[in-house]
SEROBA-116032 format. One record per residue (C-alpha): residue in three letters; x, y, z. Coordinates in nm, 3 decimals, always signed. Layout:
BEGIN
> residu / u / v / w
> ALA / X / Y / Z .
...
! end
This chain:
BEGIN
> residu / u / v / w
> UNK / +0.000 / +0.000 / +0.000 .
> UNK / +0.279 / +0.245 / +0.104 .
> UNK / +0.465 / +0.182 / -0.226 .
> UNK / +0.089 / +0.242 / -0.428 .
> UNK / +0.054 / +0.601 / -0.227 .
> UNK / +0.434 / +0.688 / -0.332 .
> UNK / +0.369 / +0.580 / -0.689 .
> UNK / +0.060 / +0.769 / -0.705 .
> UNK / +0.240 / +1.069 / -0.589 .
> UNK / +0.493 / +1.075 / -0.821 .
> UNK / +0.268 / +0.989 / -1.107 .
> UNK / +0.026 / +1.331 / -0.993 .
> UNK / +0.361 / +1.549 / -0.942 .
> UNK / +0.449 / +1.456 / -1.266 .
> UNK / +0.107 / +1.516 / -1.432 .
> UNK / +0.115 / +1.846 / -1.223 .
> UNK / +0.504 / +1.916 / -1.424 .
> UNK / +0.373 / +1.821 / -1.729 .
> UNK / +0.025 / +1.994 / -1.699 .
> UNK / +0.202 / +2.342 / -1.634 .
> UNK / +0.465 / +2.256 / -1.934 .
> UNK / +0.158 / +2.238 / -2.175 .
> UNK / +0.010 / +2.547 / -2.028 .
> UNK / +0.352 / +2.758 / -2.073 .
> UNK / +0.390 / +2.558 / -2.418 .
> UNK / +0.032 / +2.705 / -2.520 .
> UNK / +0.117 / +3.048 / -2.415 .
> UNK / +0.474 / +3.048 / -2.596 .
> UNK / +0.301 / +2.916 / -2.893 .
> UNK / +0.027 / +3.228 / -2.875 .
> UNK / +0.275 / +3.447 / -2.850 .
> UNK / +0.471 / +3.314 / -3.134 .
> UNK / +0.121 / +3.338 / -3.304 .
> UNK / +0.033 / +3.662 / -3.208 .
> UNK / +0.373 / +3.802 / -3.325 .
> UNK / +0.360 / +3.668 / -3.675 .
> UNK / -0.008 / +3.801 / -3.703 .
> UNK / +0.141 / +4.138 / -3.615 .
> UNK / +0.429 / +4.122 / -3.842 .
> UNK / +0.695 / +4.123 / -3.578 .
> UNK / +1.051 / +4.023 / -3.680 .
> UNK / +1.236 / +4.043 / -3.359 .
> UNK / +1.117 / +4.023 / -2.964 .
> UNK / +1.249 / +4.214 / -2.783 .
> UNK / +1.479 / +4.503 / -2.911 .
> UNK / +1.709 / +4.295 / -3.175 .
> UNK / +1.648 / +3.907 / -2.954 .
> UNK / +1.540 / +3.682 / -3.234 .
> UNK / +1.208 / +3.555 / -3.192 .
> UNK / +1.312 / +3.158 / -3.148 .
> UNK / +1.541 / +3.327 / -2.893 .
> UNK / +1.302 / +3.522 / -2.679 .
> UNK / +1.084 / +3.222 / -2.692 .
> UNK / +1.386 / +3.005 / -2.574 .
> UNK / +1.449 / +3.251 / -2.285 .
> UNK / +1.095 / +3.210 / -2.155 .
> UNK / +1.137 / +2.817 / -2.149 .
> UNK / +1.450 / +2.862 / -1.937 .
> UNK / +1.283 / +3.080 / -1.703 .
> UNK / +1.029 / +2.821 / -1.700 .
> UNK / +1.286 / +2.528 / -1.585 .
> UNK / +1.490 / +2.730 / -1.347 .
> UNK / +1.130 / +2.851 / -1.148 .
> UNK / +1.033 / +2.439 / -1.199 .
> UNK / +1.373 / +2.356 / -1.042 .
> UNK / +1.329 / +2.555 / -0.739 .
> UNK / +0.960 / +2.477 / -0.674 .
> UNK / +1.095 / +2.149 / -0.715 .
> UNK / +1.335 / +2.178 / -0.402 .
> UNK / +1.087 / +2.342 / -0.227 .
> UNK / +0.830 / +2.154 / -0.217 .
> UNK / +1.070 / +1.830 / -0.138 .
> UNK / +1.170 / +2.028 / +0.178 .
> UNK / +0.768 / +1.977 / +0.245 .
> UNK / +0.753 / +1.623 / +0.152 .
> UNK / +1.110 / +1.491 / +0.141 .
> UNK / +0.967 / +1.110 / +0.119 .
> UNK / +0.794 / +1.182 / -0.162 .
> UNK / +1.031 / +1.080 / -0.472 .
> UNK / +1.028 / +1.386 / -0.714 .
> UNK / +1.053 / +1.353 / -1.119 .
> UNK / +1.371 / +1.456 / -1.255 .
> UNK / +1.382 / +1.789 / -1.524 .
> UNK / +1.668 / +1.618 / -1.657 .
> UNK / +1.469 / +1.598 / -1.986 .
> UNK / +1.385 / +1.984 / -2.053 .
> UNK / +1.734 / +2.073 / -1.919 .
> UNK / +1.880 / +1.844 / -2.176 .
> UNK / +1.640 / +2.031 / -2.413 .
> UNK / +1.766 / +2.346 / -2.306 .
> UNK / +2.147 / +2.281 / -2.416 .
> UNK / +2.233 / +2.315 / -2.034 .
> UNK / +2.507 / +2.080 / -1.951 .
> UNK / +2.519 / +2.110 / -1.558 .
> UNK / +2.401 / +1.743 / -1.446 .
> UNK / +2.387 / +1.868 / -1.019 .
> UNK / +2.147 / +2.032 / -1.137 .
> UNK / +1.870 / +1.723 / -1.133 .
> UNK / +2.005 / +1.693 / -0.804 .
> UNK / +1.802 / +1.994 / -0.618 .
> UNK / +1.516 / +1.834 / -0.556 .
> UNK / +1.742 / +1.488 / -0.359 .
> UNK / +1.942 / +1.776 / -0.175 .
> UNK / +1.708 / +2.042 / -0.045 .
> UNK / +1.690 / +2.016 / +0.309 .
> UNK / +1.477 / +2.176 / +0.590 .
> UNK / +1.748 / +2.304 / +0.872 .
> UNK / +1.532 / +2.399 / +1.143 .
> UNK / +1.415 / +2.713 / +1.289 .
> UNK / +1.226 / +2.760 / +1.005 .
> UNK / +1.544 / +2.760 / +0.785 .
> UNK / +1.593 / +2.607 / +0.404 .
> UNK / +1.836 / +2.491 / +0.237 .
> UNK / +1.794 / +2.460 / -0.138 .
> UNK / +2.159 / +2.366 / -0.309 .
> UNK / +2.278 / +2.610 / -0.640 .
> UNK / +2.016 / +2.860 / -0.540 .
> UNK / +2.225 / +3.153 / -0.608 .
> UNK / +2.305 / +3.026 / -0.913 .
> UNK / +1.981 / +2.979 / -1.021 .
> UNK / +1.861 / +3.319 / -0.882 .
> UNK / +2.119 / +3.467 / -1.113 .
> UNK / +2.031 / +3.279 / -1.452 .
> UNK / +1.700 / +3.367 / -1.364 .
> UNK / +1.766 / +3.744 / -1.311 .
> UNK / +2.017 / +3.703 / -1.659 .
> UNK / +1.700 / +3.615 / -1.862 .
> UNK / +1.451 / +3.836 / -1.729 .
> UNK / +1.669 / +4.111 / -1.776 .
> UNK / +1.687 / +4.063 / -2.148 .
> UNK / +1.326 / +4.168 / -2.169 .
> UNK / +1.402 / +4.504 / -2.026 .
> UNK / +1.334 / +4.666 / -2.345 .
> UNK / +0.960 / +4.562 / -2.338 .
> UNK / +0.895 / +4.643 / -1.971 .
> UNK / +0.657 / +4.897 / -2.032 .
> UNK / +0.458 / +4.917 / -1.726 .
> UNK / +0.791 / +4.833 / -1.497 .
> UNK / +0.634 / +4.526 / -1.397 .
> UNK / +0.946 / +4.326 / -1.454 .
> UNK / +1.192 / +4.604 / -1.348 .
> UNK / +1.007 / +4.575 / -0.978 .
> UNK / +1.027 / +4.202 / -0.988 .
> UNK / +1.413 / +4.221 / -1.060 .
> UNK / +1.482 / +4.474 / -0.758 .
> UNK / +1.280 / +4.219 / -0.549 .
> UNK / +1.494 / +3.956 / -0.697 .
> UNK / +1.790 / +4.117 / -0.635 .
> UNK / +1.735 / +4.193 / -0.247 .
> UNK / +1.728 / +3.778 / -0.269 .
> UNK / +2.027 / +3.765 / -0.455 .
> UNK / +2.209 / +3.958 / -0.202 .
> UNK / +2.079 / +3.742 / +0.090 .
> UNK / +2.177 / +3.422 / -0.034 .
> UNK / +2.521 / +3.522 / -0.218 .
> UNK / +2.875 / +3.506 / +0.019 .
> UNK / +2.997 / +3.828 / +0.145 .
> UNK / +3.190 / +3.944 / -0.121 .
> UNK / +3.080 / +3.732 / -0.356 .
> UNK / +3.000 / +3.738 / -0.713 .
> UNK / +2.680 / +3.549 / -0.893 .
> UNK / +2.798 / +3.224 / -0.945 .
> UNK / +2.892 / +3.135 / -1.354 .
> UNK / +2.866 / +2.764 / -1.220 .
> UNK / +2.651 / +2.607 / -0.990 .
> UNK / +2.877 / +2.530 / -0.594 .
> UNK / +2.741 / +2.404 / -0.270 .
> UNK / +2.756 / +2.656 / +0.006 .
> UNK / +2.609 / +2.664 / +0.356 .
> UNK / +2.275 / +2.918 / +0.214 .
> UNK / +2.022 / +2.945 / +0.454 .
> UNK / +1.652 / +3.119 / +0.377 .
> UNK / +1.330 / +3.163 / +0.584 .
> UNK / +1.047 / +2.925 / +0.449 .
> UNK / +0.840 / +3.187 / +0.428 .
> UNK / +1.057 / +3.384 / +0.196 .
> UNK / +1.092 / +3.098 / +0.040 .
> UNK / +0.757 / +2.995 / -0.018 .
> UNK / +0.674 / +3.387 / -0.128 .
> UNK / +0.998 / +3.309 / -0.426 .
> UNK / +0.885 / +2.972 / -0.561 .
> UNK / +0.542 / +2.830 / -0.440 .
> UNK / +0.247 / +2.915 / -0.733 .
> UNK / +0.192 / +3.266 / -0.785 .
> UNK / +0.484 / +3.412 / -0.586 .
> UNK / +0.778 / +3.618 / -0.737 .
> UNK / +0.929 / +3.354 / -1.016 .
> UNK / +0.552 / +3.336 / -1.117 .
> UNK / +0.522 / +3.700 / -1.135 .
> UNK / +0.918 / +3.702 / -1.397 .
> UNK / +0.759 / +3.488 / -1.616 .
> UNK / +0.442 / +3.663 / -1.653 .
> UNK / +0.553 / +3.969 / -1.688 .
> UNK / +0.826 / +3.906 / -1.932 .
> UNK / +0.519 / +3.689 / -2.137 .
> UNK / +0.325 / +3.991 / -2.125 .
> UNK / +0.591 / +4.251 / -2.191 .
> UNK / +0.661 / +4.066 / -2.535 .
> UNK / +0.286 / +4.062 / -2.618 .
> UNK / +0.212 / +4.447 / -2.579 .
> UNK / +0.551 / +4.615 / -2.708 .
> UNK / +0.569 / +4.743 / -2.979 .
> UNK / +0.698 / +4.615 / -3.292 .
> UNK / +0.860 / +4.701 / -3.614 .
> UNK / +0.609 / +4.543 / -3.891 .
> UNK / +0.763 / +4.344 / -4.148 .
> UNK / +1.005 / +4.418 / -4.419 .
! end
Protein backbone atom coordinates (compact mmCIF):
# COMPACT_ATOMS: atom_id res chain seq x y z
CA UNK A 1 0.00 0.00 0.00
CA UNK A 2 2.79 2.45 1.04
CA UNK A 3 4.65 1.82 -2.26
CA UNK A 4 0.89 2.42 -4.28
CA UNK A 5 0.54 6.01 -2.27
CA UNK A 6 4.34 6.88 -3.32
CA UNK A 7 3.69 5.80 -6.89
CA UNK A 8 0.60 7.69 -7.05
CA UNK A 9 2.40 10.69 -5.89
CA UNK A 10 4.93 10.75 -8.21
CA UNK A 11 2.68 9.89 -11.07
CA UNK A 12 0.26 13.31 -9.93
CA UNK A 13 3.61 15.49 -9.42
CA UNK A 14 4.49 14.56 -12.66
CA UNK A 15 1.07 15.16 -14.32
CA UNK A 16 1.15 18.46 -12.23
CA UNK A 17 5.04 19.16 -14.24
CA UNK A 18 3.73 18.21 -17.29
CA UNK A 19 0.25 19.94 -16.99
CA UNK A 20 2.02 23.42 -16.34
CA UNK A 21 4.65 22.56 -19.34
CA UNK A 22 1.58 22.38 -21.75
CA UNK A 23 0.10 25.47 -20.28
CA UNK A 24 3.52 27.58 -20.73
CA UNK A 25 3.90 25.58 -24.18
CA UNK A 26 0.32 27.05 -25.20
CA UNK A 27 1.17 30.48 -24.15
CA UNK A 28 4.74 30.48 -25.96
CA UNK A 29 3.01 29.16 -28.93
CA UNK A 30 0.27 32.28 -28.75
CA UNK A 31 2.75 34.47 -28.50
CA UNK A 32 4.71 33.14 -31.34
CA UNK A 33 1.21 33.38 -33.04
CA UNK A 34 0.33 36.62 -32.08
CA UNK A 35 3.73 38.02 -33.25
CA UNK A 36 3.60 36.68 -36.75
CA UNK A 37 -0.08 38.01 -37.03
CA UNK A 38 1.41 41.38 -36.15
CA UNK A 39 4.29 41.22 -38.42
CA UNK A 40 6.95 41.23 -35.78
CA UNK A 41 10.51 40.23 -36.80
CA UNK A 42 12.36 40.43 -33.59
CA UNK A 43 11.17 40.23 -29.64
CA UNK A 44 12.49 42.14 -27.83
CA UNK A 45 14.79 45.03 -29.11
CA UNK A 46 17.09 42.95 -31.75
CA UNK A 47 16.48 39.07 -29.54
CA UNK A 48 15.40 36.82 -32.34
CA UNK A 49 12.08 35.55 -31.92
CA UNK A 50 13.12 31.58 -31.48
CA UNK A 51 15.41 33.27 -28.93
CA UNK A 52 13.02 35.22 -26.79
CA UNK A 53 10.84 32.22 -26.92
CA UNK A 54 13.86 30.05 -25.74
CA UNK A 55 14.49 32.51 -22.85
CA UNK A 56 10.95 32.10 -21.55
CA UNK A 57 11.37 28.17 -21.49
CA UNK A 58 14.50 28.62 -19.37
CA UNK A 59 12.83 30.80 -17.03
CA UNK A 60 10.29 28.21 -17.00
CA UNK A 61 12.86 25.28 -15.85
CA UNK A 62 14.90 27.30 -13.47
CA UNK A 63 11.30 28.51 -11.48
CA UNK A 64 10.33 24.39 -11.99
CA UNK A 65 13.73 23.56 -10.42
CA UNK A 66 13.29 25.55 -7.39
CA UNK A 67 9.60 24.77 -6.74
CA UNK A 68 10.95 21.49 -7.15
CA UNK A 69 13.35 21.78 -4.02
CA UNK A 70 10.87 23.42 -2.27
CA UNK A 71 8.30 21.54 -2.17
CA UNK A 72 10.70 18.30 -1.38
CA UNK A 73 11.70 20.28 1.78
CA UNK A 74 7.68 19.77 2.45
CA UNK A 75 7.53 16.23 1.52
CA UNK A 76 11.10 14.91 1.41
CA UNK A 77 9.67 11.10 1.19
CA UNK A 78 7.94 11.82 -1.62
CA UNK A 79 10.31 10.80 -4.72
CA UNK A 80 10.28 13.86 -7.14
CA UNK A 81 10.53 13.53 -11.19
CA UNK A 82 13.71 14.56 -12.55
CA UNK A 83 13.82 17.89 -15.24
CA UNK A 84 16.68 16.18 -16.57
CA UNK A 85 14.69 15.98 -19.86
CA UNK A 86 13.85 19.84 -20.53
CA UNK A 87 17.34 20.73 -19.19
CA UNK A 88 18.80 18.44 -21.76
CA UNK A 89 16.40 20.31 -24.13
CA UNK A 90 17.66 23.46 -23.06
CA UNK A 91 21.47 22.81 -24.16
CA UNK A 92 22.33 23.15 -20.34
CA UNK A 93 25.07 20.80 -19.51
CA UNK A 94 25.19 21.10 -15.58
CA UNK A 95 24.01 17.43 -14.46
CA UNK A 96 23.87 18.68 -10.19
CA UNK A 97 21.47 20.32 -11.37
CA UNK A 98 18.70 17.23 -11.33
CA UNK A 99 20.05 16.93 -8.04
CA UNK A 100 18.02 19.94 -6.18
CA UNK A 101 15.16 18.34 -5.56
CA UNK A 102 17.42 14.88 -3.59
CA UNK A 103 19.42 17.76 -1.75
CA UNK A 104 17.08 20.42 -0.45
CA UNK A 105 16.90 20.16 3.09
CA UNK A 106 14.77 21.76 5.90
CA UNK A 107 17.48 23.04 8.72
CA UNK A 108 15.32 23.99 11.43
CA UNK A 109 14.15 27.13 12.89
CA UNK A 110 12.26 27.60 10.05
CA UNK A 111 15.44 27.60 7.85
CA UNK A 112 15.93 26.07 4.04
CA UNK A 113 18.36 24.91 2.37
CA UNK A 114 17.94 24.60 -1.38
CA UNK A 115 21.59 23.66 -3.09
CA UNK A 116 22.78 26.10 -6.40
CA UNK A 117 20.16 28.60 -5.40
CA UNK A 118 22.25 31.53 -6.08
CA UNK A 119 23.05 30.26 -9.13
CA UNK A 120 19.81 29.79 -10.21
CA UNK A 121 18.61 33.19 -8.82
CA UNK A 122 21.19 34.67 -11.13
CA UNK A 123 20.31 32.79 -14.52
CA UNK A 124 17.00 33.67 -13.64
CA UNK A 125 17.66 37.44 -13.11
CA UNK A 126 20.17 37.03 -16.59
CA UNK A 127 17.00 36.15 -18.62
CA UNK A 128 14.51 38.36 -17.29
CA UNK A 129 16.69 41.11 -17.76
CA UNK A 130 16.87 40.63 -21.48
CA UNK A 131 13.26 41.68 -21.69
CA UNK A 132 14.02 45.04 -20.26
CA UNK A 133 13.34 46.66 -23.45
CA UNK A 134 9.60 45.62 -23.38
CA UNK A 135 8.95 46.43 -19.71
CA UNK A 136 6.57 48.97 -20.32
CA UNK A 137 4.58 49.17 -17.26
CA UNK A 138 7.91 48.33 -14.97
CA UNK A 139 6.34 45.26 -13.97
CA UNK A 140 9.46 43.26 -14.54
CA UNK A 141 11.92 46.04 -13.48
CA UNK A 142 10.07 45.75 -9.78
CA UNK A 143 10.27 42.02 -9.88
CA UNK A 144 14.13 42.21 -10.60
CA UNK A 145 14.82 44.74 -7.58
CA UNK A 146 12.80 42.19 -5.49
CA UNK A 147 14.94 39.56 -6.97
CA UNK A 148 17.90 41.17 -6.35
CA UNK A 149 17.35 41.93 -2.47
CA UNK A 150 17.28 37.78 -2.69
CA UNK A 151 20.27 37.65 -4.55
CA UNK A 152 22.09 39.58 -2.02
CA UNK A 153 20.79 37.42 0.90
CA UNK A 154 21.77 34.22 -0.34
CA UNK A 155 25.21 35.22 -2.18
CA UNK A 156 28.75 35.06 0.19
CA UNK A 157 29.97 38.28 1.45
CA UNK A 158 31.90 39.44 -1.21
CA UNK A 159 30.80 37.32 -3.56
CA UNK A 160 30.00 37.38 -7.13
CA UNK A 161 26.80 35.49 -8.93
CA UNK A 162 27.98 32.24 -9.45
CA UNK A 163 28.92 31.35 -13.54
CA UNK A 164 28.66 27.64 -12.20
CA UNK A 165 26.51 26.07 -9.90
CA UNK A 166 28.77 25.30 -5.94
CA UNK A 167 27.41 24.04 -2.70
CA UNK A 168 27.56 26.56 0.06
CA UNK A 169 26.09 26.64 3.56
CA UNK A 170 22.75 29.18 2.14
CA UNK A 171 20.22 29.45 4.54
CA UNK A 172 16.52 31.19 3.77
CA UNK A 173 13.30 31.63 5.84
CA UNK A 174 10.47 29.25 4.49
CA UNK A 175 8.40 31.87 4.28
CA UNK A 176 10.57 33.84 1.96
CA UNK A 177 10.92 30.98 0.40
CA UNK A 178 7.57 29.95 -0.18
CA UNK A 179 6.74 33.87 -1.28
CA UNK A 180 9.98 33.09 -4.26
CA UNK A 181 8.85 29.72 -5.61
CA UNK A 182 5.42 28.30 -4.40
CA UNK A 183 2.47 29.15 -7.33
CA UNK A 184 1.92 32.66 -7.85
CA UNK A 185 4.84 34.12 -5.86
CA UNK A 186 7.78 36.18 -7.37
CA UNK A 187 9.29 33.54 -10.16
CA UNK A 188 5.52 33.36 -11.17
CA UNK A 189 5.22 37.00 -11.35
CA UNK A 190 9.18 37.02 -13.97
CA UNK A 191 7.59 34.88 -16.16
CA UNK A 192 4.42 36.63 -16.53
CA UNK A 193 5.53 39.69 -16.88
CA UNK A 194 8.26 39.06 -19.32
CA UNK A 195 5.19 36.89 -21.37
CA UNK A 196 3.25 39.91 -21.25
CA UNK A 197 5.91 42.51 -21.91
CA UNK A 198 6.61 40.66 -25.35
CA UNK A 199 2.86 40.62 -26.18
CA UNK A 200 2.12 44.47 -25.79
CA UNK A 201 5.51 46.15 -27.08
CA UNK A 202 5.69 47.43 -29.79
CA UNK A 203 6.98 46.15 -32.92
CA UNK A 204 8.60 47.01 -36.14
CA UNK A 205 6.09 45.43 -38.91
CA UNK A 206 7.63 43.44 -41.48
CA UNK A 207 10.05 44.18 -44.19
Amino acid sequence: MIRMAESAAIEGQAATLERNRAQEDRAVAGLRGGARSRGITAVPSGLAEEAAMRELRRLGYFRDLLLQGFESTAWPERATPTLRAERLALGIDLPELDTVALWSTRCGGGMLSIPFIEYILARIRESAARFAPVDLDGEIGDAIDQLDAILAWVTPAGGDLQELPRLGDVYLPELEVARLCSRGGLLDRILDSCQAGVLRAPHTAAR
